[in-house]
C-alpha positions as CSV (number, residue, x, y, z in Angstrom):
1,X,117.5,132.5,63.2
2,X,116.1,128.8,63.0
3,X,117.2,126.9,59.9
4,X,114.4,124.1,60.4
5,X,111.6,126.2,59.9
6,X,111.5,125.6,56.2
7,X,108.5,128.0,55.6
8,X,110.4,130.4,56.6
9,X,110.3,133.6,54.8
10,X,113.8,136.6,54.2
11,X,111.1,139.2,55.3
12,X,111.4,136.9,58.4
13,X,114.8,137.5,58.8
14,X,116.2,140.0,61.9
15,X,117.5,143.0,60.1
16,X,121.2,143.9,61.0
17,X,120.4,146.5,63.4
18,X,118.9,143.8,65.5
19,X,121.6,141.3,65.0
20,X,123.6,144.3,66.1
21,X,121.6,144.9,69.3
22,X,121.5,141.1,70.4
23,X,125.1,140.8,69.6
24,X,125.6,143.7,71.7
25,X,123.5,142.5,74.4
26,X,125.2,138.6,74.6
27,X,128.8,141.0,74.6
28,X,127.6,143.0,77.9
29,X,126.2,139.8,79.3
30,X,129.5,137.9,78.9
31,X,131.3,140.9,80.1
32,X,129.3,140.8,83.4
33,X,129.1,137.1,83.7
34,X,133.2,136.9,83.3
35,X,133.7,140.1,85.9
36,X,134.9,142.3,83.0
37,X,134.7,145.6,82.3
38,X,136.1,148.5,80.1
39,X,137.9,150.7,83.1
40,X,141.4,151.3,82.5
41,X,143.6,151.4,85.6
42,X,146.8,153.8,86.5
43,X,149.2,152.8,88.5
44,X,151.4,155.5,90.1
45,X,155.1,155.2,92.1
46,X,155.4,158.4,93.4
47,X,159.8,158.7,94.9
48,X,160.6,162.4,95.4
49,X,158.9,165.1,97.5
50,X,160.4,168.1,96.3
51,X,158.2,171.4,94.7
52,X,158.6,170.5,91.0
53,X,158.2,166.7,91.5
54,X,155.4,167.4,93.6
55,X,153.1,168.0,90.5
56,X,153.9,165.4,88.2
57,X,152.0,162.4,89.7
58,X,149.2,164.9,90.9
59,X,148.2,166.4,87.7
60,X,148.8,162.5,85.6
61,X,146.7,161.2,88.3
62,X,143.6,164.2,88.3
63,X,144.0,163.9,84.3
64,X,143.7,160.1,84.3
65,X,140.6,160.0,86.8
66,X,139.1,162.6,84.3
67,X,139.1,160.2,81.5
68,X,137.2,157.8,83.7
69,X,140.8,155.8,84.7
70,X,140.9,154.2,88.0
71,X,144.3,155.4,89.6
72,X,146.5,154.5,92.8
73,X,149.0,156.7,93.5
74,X,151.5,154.7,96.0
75,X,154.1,157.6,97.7
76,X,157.2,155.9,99.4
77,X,160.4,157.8,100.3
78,X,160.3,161.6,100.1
79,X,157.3,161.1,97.7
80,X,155.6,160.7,101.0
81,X,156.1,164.3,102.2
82,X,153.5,165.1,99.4
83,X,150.3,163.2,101.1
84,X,152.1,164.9,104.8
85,X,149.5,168.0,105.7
86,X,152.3,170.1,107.1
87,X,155.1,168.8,105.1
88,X,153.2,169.5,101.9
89,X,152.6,172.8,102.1
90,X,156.8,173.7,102.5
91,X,157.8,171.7,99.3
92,X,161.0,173.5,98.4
93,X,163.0,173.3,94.9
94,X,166.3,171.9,94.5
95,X,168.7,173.9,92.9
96,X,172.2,171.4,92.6
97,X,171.7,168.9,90.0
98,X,168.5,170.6,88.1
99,X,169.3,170.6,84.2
100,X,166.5,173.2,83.6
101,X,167.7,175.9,86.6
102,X,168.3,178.8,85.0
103,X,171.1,179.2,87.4
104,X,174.5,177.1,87.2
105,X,175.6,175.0,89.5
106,X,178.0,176.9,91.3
107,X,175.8,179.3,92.1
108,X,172.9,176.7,92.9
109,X,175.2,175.1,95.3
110,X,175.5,178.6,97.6
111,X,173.6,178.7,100.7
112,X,170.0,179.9,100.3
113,X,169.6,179.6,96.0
114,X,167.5,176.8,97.2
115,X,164.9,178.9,99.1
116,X,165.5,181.3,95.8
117,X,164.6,179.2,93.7
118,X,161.8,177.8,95.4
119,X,160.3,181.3,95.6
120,X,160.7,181.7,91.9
121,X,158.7,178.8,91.4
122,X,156.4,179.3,93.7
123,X,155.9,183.0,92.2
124,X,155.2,181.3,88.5
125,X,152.5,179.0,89.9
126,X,150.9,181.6,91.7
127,X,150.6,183.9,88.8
128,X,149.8,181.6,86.7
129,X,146.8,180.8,89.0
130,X,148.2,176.7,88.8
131,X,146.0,174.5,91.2
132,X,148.4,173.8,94.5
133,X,149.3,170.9,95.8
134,X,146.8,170.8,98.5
135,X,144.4,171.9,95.8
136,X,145.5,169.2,93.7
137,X,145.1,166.7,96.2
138,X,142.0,167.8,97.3
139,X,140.7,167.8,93.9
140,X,141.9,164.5,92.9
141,X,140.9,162.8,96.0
142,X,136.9,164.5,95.4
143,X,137.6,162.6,91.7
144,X,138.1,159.1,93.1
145,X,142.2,158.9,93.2
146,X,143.8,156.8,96.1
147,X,146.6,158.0,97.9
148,X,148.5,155.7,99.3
149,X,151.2,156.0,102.1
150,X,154.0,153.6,102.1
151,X,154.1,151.7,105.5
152,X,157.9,151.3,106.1
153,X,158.2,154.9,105.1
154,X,155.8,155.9,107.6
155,X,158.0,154.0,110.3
156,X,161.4,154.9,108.8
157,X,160.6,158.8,108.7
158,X,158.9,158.2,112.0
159,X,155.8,159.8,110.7
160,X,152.2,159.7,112.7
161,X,149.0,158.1,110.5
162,X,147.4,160.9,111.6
163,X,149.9,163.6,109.4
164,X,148.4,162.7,106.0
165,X,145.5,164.3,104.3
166,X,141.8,163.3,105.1
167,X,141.0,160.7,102.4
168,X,144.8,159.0,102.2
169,X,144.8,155.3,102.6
170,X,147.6,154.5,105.3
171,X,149.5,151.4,106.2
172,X,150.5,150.3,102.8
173,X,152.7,147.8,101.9
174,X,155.3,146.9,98.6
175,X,153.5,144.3,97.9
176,X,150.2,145.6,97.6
177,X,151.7,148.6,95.8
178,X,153.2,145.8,93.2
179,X,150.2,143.6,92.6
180,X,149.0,147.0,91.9
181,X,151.4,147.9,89.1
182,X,150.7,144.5,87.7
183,X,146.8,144.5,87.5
184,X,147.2,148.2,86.2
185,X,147.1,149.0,82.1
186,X,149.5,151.6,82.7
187,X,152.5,152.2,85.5
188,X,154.8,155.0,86.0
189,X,157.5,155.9,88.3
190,X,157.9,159.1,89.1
């Protein structure tokens, strides 16, 4: 609105519902002019490849990607066995150590409670009808999620590129994974 147009009358005047829209307008043009924009980014560690650690970072990272989050999922150390086709798909449950085993751990510590337990679990999630870890994968990789494979683990475990799912992002370094975490709105170790 011009202030040197003295004959200028209130009826004249943009109503707020204007002001609102070029406001609005000038606020998405400054948002692409300065590169910005309203995604909010995840940024997963995933350490441990065992059954019940399996799902943590899986279902945070389908859940985040469902509320429009973009989210890397960087798997280093066992947490690497969980992008591994074959290894995946023999996840097994650790009985020594577990607070929440329904078993103490004398008992836990005896040979084959682990592929017991394991079983147990693996009972639960089936009749709950709870998504699998392939199934989880599969769906969060259709929903945008990268999966990416540490590098030196890869070498250290003396893995083969070719072992990981369809859709994982190989050949990934600590650094990456870190400028990762620090471009991310939210990070989590798991």
């Amino acid at each position: 609105m011009s202030t040197d147009t003295p004959d200028a009358t209130a009826d004249d005047a943009p109503s707020r519902a204007e002001l609102g829209a070029r406001v609005e307008e000038l606020e998405e043009s400054l948002a692409a002019a300065t590169g910005e924009d309203d995604t909010k980014k995840m940024s997963i560690i995933a350490t441990k490849g065992t059954l019940d650690m399996a799902y943590p970072p899986l279902i945070l990272a389908s859940t985040a990607a469902a509320f429009d989050y973009d989210v890397t999922v960087f798997h280093t150390f066992w947490g690497l066995d969980i992008l591994h086709e074959e290894r995946s798909k023999d996840l097994k449950l650790s009985s020594v150590g577990n607070p929440n085993m329904p078993v103490p751990n004398a008992l836990a510590a005896l040979p084959g409670m682990d592929r017991v337990t394991t079983k147990i679990l693996e009972r639960k999630i089936a009749d709950n009808d709870t998504a699998t870890i392939e199934e989880l994968l599969e769906t969060s990789l259709e929903m945008g999620v990268e999966f990416q494979a540490c590098q030196m683990t890869i070498d250290l475990m003396g893995y083969d590129e070719d072992d990981f799912y369809d859709g994982v992002t190989t050949g990934v370094g600590a650094a990456t994974a870190l400028q990762d975490m620090a471009d991310a709105d939210i990070q989590l170790l798991v």
